[in-house]
C-alpha positions as CSV (number, residue, x, y, z in Angstrom):
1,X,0.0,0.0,0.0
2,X,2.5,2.3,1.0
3,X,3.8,3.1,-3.0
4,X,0.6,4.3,-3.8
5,X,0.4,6.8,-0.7
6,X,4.2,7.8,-1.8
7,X,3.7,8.3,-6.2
8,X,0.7,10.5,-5.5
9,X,3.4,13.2,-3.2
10,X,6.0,12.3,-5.7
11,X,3.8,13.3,-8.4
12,X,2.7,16.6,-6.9
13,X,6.4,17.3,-5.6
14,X,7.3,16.9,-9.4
15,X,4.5,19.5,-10.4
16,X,5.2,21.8,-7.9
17,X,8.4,21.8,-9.3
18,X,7.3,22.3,-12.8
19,X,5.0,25.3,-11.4
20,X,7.8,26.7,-10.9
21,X,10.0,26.4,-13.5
22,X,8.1,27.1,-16.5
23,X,6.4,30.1,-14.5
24,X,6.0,32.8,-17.6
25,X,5.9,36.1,-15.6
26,X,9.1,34.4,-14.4
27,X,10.6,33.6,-17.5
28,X,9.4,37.1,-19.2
29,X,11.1,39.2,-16.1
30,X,14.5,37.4,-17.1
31,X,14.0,38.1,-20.7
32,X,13.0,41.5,-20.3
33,X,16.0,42.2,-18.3
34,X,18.6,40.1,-20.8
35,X,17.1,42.1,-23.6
36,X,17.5,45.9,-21.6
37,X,20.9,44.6,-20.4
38,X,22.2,43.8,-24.1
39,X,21.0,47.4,-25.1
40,X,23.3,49.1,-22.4
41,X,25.7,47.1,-22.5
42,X,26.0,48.1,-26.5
43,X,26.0,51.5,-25.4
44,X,29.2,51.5,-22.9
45,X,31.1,49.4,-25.6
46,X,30.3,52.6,-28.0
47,X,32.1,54.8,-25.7
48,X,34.7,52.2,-24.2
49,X,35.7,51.0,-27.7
50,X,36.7,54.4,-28.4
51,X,39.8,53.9,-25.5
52,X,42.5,51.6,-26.4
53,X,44.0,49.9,-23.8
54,X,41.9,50.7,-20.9
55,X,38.8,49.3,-19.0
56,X,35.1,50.8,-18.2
57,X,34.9,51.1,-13.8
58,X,32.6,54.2,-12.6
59,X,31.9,57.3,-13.7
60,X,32.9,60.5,-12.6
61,X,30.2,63.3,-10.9
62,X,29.9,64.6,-15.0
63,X,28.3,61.0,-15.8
64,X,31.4,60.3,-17.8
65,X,32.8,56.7,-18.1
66,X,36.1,56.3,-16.0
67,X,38.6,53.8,-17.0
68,X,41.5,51.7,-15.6
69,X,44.4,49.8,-16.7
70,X,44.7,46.4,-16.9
71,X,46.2,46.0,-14.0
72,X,43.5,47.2,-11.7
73,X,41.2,44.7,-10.2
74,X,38.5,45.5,-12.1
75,X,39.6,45.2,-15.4
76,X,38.0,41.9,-16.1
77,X,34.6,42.8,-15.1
78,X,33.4,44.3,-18.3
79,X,34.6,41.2,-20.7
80,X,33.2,39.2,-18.3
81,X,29.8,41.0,-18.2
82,X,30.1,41.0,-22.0
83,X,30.4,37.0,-22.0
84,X,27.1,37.2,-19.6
85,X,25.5,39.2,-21.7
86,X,25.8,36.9,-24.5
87,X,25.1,33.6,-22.6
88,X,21.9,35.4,-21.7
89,X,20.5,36.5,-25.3
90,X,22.7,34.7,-28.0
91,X,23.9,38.0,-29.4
92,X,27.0,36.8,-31.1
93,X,27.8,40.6,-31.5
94,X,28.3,40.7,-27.7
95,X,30.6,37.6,-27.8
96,X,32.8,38.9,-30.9
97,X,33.3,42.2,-28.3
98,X,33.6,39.6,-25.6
99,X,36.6,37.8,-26.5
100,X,38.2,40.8,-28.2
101,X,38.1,42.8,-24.7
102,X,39.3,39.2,-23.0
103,X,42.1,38.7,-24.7
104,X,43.7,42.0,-24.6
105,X,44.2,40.9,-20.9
106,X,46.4,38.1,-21.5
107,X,49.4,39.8,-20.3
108,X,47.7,39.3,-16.9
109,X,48.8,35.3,-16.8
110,X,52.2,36.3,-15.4
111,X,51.1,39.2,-12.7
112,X,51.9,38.8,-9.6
113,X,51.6,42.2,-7.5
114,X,48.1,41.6,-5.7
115,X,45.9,38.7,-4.9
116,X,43.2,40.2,-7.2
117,X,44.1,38.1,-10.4
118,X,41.1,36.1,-9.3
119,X,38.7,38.4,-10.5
120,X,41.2,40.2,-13.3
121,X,41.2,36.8,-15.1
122,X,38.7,33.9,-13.9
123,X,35.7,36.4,-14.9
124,X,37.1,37.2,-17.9
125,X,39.0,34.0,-19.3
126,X,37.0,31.6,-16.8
127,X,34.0,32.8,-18.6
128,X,35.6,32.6,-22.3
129,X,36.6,29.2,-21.5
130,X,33.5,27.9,-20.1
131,X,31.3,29.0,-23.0
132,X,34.1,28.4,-25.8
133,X,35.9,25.4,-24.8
134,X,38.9,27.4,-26.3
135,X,42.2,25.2,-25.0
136,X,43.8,28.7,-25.3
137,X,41.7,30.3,-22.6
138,X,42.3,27.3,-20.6
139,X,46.2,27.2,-21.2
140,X,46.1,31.0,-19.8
141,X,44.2,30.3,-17.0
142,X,46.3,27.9,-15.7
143,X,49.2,30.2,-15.9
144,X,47.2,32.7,-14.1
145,X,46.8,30.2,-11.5
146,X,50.5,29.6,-10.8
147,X,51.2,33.2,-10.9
148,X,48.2,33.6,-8.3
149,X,49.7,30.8,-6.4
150,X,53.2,33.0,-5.6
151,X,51.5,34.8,-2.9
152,X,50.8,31.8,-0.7
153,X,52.6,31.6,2.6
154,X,53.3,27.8,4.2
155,X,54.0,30.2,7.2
156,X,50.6,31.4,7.5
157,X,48.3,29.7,5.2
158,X,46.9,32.1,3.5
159,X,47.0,34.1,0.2
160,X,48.5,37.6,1.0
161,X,46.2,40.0,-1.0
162,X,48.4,43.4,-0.4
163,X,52.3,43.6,0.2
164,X,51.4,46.5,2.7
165,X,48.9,47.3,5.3
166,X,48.5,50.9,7.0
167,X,45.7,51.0,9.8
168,X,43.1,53.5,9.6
169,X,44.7,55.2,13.1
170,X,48.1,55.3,12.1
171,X,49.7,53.2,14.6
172,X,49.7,49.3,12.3
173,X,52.1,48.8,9.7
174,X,51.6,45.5,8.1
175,X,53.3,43.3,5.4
176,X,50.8,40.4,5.6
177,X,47.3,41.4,5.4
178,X,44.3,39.3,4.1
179,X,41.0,40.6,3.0
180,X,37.4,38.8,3.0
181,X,37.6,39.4,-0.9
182,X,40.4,37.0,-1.3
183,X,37.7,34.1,-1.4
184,X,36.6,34.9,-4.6
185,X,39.8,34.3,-6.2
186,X,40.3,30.8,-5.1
187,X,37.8,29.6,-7.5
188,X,40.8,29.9,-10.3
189,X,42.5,27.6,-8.4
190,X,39.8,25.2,-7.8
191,X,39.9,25.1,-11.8
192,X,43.3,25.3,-12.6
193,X,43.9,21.5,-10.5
194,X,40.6,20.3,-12.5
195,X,41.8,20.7,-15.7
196,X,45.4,19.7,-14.9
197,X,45.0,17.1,-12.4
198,X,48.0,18.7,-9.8
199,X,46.0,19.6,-6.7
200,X,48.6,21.7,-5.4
201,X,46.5,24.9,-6.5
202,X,43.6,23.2,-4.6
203,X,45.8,22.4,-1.4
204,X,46.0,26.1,-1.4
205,X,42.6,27.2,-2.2
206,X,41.7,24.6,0.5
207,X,44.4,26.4,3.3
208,X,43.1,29.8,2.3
209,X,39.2,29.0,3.0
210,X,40.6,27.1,5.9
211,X,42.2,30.2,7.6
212,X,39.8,32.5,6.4
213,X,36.9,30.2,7.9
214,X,39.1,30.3,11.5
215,X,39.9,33.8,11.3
216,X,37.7,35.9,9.8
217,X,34.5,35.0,10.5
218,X,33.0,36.3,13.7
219,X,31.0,34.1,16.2
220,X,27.4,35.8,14.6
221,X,28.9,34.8,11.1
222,X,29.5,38.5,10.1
223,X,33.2,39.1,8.8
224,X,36.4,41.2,9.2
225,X,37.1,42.9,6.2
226,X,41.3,43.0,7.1
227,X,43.1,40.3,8.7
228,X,46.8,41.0,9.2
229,X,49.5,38.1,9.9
230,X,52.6,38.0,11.3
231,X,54.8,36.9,8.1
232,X,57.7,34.9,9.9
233,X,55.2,33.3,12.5
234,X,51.8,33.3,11.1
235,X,50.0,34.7,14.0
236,X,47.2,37.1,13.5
237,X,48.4,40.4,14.8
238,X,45.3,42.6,14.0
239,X,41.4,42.4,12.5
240,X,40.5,45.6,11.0
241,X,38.8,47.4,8.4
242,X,39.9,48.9,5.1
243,X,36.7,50.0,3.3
244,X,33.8,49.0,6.2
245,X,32.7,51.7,8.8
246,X,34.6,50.6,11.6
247,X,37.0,48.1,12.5
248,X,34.4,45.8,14.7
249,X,31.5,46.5,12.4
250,X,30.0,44.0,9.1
251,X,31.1,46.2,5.7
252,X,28.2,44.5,3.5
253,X,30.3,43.8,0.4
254,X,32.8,42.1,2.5
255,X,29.8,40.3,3.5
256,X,28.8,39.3,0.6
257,X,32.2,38.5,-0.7
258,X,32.4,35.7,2.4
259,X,28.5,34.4,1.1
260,X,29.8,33.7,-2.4
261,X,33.4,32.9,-1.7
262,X,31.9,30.1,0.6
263,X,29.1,29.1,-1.2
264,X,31.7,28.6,-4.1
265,X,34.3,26.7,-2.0
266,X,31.6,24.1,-1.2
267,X,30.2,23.7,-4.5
268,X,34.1,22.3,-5.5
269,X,34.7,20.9,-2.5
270,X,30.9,19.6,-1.1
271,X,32.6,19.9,2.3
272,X,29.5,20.7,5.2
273,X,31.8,23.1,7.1
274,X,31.6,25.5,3.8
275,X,28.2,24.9,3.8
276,X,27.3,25.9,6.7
277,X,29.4,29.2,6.8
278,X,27.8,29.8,3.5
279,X,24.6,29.7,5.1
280,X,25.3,31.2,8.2
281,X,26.8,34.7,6.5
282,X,23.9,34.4,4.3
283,X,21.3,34.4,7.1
284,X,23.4,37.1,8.5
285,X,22.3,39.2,5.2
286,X,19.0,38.3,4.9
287,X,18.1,38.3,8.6
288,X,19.9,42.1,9.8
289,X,17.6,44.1,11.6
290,X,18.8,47.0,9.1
291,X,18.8,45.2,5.9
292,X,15.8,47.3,3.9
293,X,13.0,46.0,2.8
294,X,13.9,45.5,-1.2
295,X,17.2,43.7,0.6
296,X,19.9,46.0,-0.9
297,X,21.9,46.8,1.8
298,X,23.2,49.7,3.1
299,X,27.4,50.1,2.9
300,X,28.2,48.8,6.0
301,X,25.4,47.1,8.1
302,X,26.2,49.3,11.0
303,X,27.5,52.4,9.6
304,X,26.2,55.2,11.9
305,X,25.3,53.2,15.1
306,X,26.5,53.0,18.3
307,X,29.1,51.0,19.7
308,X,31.2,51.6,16.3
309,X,33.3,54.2,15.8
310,X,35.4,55.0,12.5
311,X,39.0,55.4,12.8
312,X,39.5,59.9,12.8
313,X,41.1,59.4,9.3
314,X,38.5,57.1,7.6
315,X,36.0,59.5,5.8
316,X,33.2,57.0,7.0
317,X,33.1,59.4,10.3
318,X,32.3,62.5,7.7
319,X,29.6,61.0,5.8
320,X,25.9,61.1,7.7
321,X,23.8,59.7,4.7
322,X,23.7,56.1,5.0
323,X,23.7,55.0,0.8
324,X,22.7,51.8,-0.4
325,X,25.6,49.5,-2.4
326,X,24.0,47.4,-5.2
327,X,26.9,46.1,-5.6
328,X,26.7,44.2,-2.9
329,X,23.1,43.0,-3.1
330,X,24.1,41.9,-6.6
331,X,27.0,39.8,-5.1
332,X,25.1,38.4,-2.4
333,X,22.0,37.9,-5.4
334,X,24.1,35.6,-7.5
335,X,25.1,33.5,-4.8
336,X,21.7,32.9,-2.9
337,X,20.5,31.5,-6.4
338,X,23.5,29.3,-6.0
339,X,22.9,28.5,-2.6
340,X,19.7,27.5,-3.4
341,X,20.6,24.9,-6.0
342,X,22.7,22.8,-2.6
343,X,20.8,19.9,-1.3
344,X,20.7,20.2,2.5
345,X,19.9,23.7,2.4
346,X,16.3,26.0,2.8
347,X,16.0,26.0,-0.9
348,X,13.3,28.4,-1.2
349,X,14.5,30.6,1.5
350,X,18.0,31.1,-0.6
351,X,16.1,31.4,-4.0
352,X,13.1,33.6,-2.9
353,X,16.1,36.0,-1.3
354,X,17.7,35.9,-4.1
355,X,15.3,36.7,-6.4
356,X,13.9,39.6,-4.8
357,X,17.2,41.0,-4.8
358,X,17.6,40.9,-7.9
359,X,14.1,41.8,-8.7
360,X,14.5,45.0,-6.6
361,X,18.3,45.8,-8.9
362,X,16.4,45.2,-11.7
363,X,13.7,47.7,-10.5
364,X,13.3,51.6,-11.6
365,X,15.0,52.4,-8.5
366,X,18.4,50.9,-9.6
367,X,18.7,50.0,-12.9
368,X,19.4,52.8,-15.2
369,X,17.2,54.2,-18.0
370,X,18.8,53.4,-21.5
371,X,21.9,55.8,-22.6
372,X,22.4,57.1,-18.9
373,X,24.8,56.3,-16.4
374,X,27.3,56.2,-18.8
375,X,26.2,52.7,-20.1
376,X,26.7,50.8,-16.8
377,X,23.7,48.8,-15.7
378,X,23.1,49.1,-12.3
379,X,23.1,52.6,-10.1
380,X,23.3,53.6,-6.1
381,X,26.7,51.5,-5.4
382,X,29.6,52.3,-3.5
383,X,33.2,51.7,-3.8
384,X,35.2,53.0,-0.5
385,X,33.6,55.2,1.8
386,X,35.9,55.4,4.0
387,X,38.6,56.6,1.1
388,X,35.6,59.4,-0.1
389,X,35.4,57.7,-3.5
390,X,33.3,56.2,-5.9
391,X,30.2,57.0,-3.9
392,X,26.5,56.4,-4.9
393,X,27.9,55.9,-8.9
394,X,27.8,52.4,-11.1
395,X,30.4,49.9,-11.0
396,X,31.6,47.7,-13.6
397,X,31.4,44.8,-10.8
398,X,27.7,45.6,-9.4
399,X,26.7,44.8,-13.3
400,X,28.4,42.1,-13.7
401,X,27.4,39.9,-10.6
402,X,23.3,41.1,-11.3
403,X,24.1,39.6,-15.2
404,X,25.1,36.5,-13.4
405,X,22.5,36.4,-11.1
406,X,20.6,36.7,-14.1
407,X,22.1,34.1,-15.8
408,X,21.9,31.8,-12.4
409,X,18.1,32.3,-12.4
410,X,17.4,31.7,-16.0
411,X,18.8,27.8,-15.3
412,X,17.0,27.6,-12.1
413,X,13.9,28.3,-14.2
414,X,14.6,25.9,-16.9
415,X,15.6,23.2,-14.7
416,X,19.4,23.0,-15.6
């Protein structure tokens, strides 16, 4: 008896299921967004292929495009947004720009001056490779990988993202510091011992999350944005802030950073430990007591309140309005709608989040009318308050984590 009491749940579990997917409105809202994407999008490649040599960040308080070298670590963001862009319509226009603006980075494989290369060439080449199967992509990925690989330290475990430190007061002067950030690069490494078969780039990937996991990440699963270790010893010597509010308070891209970076290092790993950090800084997010009600976060989650106080150099101290970063929401958008996809987890709790983030970036309130903000997608994000720049202005990164999101939902909705 007991099959025909089970086929009749398994049937409507299926259905529900089905519901879901092959929901219209659903489907429509991704393709209406795709298709406004691919029309701004065309428009910043109008201006930015008019600049040789250098890459599309922010604007400036005129509304015109700023650009960056190659060398910053943003300059993979816009090929990578153009590779998104195409995945999501099939506008082989966009993927002829695509690999054109990824393969003038190539000279990236060997750089070895910041722990950024992560983003400078897995969104850009990772992305190339993935949807071309290109061996070439591949061949310069792994290359990337070893040169990321030079900044490990068997002494402390860890990736060193900057070669110097300077504390907000003053008083710290460090030569070993590691930032939440860090755990997005990993995922090159991750898929540099994939496609080779060493798992020394792993081993590493594996001590970095490791470290991070222990040090980083506070007892309520909120994060330091700066941890600083001794470089002979390995001790931690300081946790601080470089771009949050204060050096005890939650800066919500570093946040997110730690969601995804997680959520990522489970997905290659399946270990539950990720897992559960993943989830825990997620809940963090969703959960805050200040989080607003469309879920795109202010700068910091406790800029302004007391108990934290900014350092009398930051520029945090001298800045009363408390703006909204979308690109953090988009971050912490793309990986909920991975989150969601892990068995074990509150599936629809993840995904509904998720969505309505990027439901809310995709709104009026956020995403830019066609031919304004200089062609960048996405408005109202932040870059460094605490330095006084790139505040309440696009970001090449904001755009390219909601186009993933995007691209994240669109599978979830056909099943894949």
């Amino acid at each position: 008896m007991k099959p025909k009491v089970i086929l009749p749940i398994l049937f409507l579990s299926i259905s529900l299921l089905l519901a879901f997917v092959a929901d219209p409105n659903e489907i429509s809202f991704v393709n209406q967004n795709f298709s406004a994407s691919e029309k701004q999008l065309t428009k910043l490649l109008d201006t930015a292929n008019q600049i040789d040599s250098l890459y599309p960040r922010t604007t400036n308080p005129e509304g015109k495009v700023v650009f960056t070298n190659m060398y910053e670590w943003t300059s993979g963001f816009f090929a990578g947004s153009l590779w998104y862009g195409y995945e999501g319509t099939g506008n082989t226009a966009l993927k002829n720009e695509a690999i054109k603006w990824t393969e003038k980075l190539e000279p990236l494989k060997n750089f070895t001056e910041h722990h950024d290369l992560g983003f400078m060439v897995y969104c850009s080449y990772g992305n190339a490779y993935r949807l071309t199967k290109n061996e070439k992509y591949k061949d310069i990925l792994v290359q990337s990988a070893k040169s990321l690989s030079t900044r490990f330290s068997e002494k402390t475990g860890v990736i060193k993202s900057w070669d110097r430190f300077g504390s907000w007061d003053g008083k710290g002067r460090y030569d070993f510091p590691v930032i939440i950030d860090n755990m997005m690069n990993l995922e090159l490494l991750f898929f540099a011992s994939k496609v080779t078969g060493d798992d020394r780039y792993k081993k590493i990937a594996l001590s970095h999350a490791e470290n991070t996991m222990k040090h980083q990440i506070r007892d309520d699963f909120s994060s330091y944005h700066v941890v600083c270790y001794d470089s002979q010893t390995g001790k931690v010597l300081s946790r601080e802030t470089a771009q949050g509010y204060a050096n005890n308070s939650t800066w919500a891209r570093g946040q997110s950073w730690g969601i995804y970076g997680f959520t990522m290092t489970y997905r290659e790993t399946q270990d539950p430990r990720y897992l559960n950090v993943a989830t825990k800084m997620a809940d963090y997010y969703i959960n805050h007591e200040d989080l607003p009600s469309d879920y795109v976060a202010y700068w910091d989650f406790n800029a302004n309140q007391n108990g934290y106080t900014p350092s009398v150099r930051s520029k945090a101290k001298e800045m009363p309005t408390n703006y909204r970063d979308a690109s953090a929401a988009a971050v912490t958008a793309s990986a909920l709608l991975e989150l969601s996809t892990f068995k074990g987890v509150d599936a629809k709790k993840y995904r509904d989040a998720g969505v309505k983030i990027l439901k809310s970036l995709s709104g009026a309130a956020y995403f830019a009318k066609y031919g304004t903000n200089g062609g960048f997608l996405l408005r109202h994000s932040v870059g460094s308050i605490a330095h006084g720049v790139e505040i309440d202005v696009p970001l090449v990164y904001a755009d390219y984590y909601y186009l993933e999101a995007l691209n994240r939902y669109k599978k979830i909705l056909a099943g894949a």
